[in-house]
C-alpha positions in Angstrom: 1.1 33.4 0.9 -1.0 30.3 0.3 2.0 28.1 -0.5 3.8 29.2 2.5 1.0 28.7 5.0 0.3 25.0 3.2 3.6 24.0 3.8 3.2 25.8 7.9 0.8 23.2 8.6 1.9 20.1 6.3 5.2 20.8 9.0 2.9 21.0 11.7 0.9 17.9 10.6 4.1 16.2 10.3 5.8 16.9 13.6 2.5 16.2 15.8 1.8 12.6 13.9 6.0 11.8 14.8 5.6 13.4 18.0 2.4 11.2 19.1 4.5 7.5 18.4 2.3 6.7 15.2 4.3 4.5 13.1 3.2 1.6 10.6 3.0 -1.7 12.6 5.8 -4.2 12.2 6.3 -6.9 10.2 4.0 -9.9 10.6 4.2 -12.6 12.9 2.0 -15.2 11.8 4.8 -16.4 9.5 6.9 -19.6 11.0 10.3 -18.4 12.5 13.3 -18.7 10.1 11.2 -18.4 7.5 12.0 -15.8 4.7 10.1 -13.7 2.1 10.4 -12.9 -1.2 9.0 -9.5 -2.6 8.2 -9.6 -6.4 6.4 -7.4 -9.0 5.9 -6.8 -12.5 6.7 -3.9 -12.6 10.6 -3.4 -11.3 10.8 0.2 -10.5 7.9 0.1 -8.2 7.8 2.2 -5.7 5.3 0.4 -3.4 7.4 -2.9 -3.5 10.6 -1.0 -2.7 8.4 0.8 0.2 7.0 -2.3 1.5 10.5 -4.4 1.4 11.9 -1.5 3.4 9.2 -1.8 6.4 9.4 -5.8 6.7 13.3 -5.0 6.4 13.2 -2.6 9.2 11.0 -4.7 11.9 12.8 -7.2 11.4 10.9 -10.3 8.6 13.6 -11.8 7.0 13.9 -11.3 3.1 15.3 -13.4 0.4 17.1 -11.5 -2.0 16.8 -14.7 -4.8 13.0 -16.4 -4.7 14.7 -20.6 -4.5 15.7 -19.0 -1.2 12.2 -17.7 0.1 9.7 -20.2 1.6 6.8 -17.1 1.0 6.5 -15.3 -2.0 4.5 -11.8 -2.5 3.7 -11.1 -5.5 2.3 -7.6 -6.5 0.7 -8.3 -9.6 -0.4 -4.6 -10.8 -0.5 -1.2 -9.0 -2.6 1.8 -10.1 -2.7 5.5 -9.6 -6.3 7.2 -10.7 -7.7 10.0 -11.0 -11.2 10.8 -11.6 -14.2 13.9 -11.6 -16.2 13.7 -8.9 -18.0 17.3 -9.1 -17.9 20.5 -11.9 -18.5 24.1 -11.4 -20.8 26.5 -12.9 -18.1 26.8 -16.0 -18.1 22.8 -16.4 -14.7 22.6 -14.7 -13.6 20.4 -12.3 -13.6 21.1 -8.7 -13.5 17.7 -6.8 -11.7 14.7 -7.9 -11.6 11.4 -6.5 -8.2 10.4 -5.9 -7.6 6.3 -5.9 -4.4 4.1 -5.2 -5.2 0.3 -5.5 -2.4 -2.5 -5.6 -3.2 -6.2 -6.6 -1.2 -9.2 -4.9 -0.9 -12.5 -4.1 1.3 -14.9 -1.3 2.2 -18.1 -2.3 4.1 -20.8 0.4 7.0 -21.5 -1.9 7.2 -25.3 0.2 4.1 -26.7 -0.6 3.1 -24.8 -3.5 0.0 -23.6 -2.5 -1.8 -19.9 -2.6 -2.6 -18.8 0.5 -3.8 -15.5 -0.8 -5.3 -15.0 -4.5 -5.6 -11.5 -6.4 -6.3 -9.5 -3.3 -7.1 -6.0 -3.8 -6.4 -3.1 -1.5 -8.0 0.4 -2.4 -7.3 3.7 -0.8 -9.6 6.9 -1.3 -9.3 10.1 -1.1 -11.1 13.5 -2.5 -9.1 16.5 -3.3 -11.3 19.6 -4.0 -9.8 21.7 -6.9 -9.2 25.4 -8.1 -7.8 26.7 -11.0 -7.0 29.4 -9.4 -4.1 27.9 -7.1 -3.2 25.2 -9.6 0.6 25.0 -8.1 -0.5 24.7 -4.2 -3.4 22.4 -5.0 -1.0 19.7 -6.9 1.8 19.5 -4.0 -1.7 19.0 -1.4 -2.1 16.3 -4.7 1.2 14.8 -4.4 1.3 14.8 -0.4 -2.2 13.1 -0.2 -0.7 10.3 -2.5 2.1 9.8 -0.8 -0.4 9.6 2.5 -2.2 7.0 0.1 0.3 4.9 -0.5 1.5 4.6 3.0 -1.9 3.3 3.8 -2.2 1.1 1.5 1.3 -0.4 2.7 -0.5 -0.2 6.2 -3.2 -2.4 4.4 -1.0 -5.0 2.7 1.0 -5.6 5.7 -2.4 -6.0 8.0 -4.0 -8.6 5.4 -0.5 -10.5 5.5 -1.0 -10.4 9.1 -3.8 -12.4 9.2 -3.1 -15.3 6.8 -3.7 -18.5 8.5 -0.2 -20.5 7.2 -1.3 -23.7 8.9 -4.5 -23.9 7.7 -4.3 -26.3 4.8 -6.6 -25.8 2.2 -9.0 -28.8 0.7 -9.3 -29.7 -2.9 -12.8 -31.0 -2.4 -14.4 -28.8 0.1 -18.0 -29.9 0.1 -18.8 -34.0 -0.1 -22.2 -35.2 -2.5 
């Protein structure tokens, strides 16, 4: 009964957020035209790389499949799933977790060698409350609320590339004696 009436409204939820218009913004424009970017991480079956390379695909920022061809390079360094206590019962059990998605990158202009973003962090999160008594239903609402995660932490990435300043150039000496 509970499982069927979770799902009822993660449909609901799900049909009224497509039937509003939201949708993650496009690609960013701040980069020069022409020029491409190239997606990299250390790990290679990550999920957040794949996910991110499929939005800039889609609205239209042109990738580099091989980096000598890319004049910007992303570079997520380390991505991180966690899972942490928040609050216990009466029984010393948990009942509230804190649930935390984070992603470390970097953008580097491939032409002149230079960072133009260092080790930026992005955080997302988000407390699930917990029973042991509905240990199936509370760890799809688990899943679902990390998928949610991670599609705003893409949201975050992509806002943060968005407001690079490219032609700034940055100074090796920044403040003169």
């Amino acid at each position: 009964m509970k499982i069927t009436l979770l799902r009822t409204i993660t449909i609901i939820l799900a049909i009224t957020i497509s039937a509003c218009g939201w949708h993650l913004r496009g690609a960013p424009k701040n980069f020069p035209p022409g020029s491409k970017l190239y997606i990299t991480t250390q790990d290679p079956r990550s999920e957040l790389a794949d996910s991110i390379t499929r939005l800039l695909q889609t609205s239209g920022l042109p990738l580099a499949e091989e980096p000598s061809e890319a004049d910007y390079t992303l570079t997520i360094h380390q991505e991180t799933e966690t899972k942490r206590t928040v609050s216990v019962d009466a029984k010393g059990r948990a009942s509230e977790y804190e649930l935390i998605t984070s992603a470390e990158y970097s953008v580097q202009d491939n032409n002149t060698g230079r960072d133009l973003l260092t080790q930026a962090k992005a955080d997302v999160y988000r407390t699930l409350e917990w029973d042991d008594n509905e240990v199936v239903s509370k760890g799809e609402e688990e899943r679902l609320q990390r998928e949610e995660m991670r599609r705003e932490l893409i949201g975050r990435i992509i806002d943060r590339l968005r407001r690079i300043d490219i032609r700034t150039p940055i100074t090796d000496n920044p403040a003169q004696p």
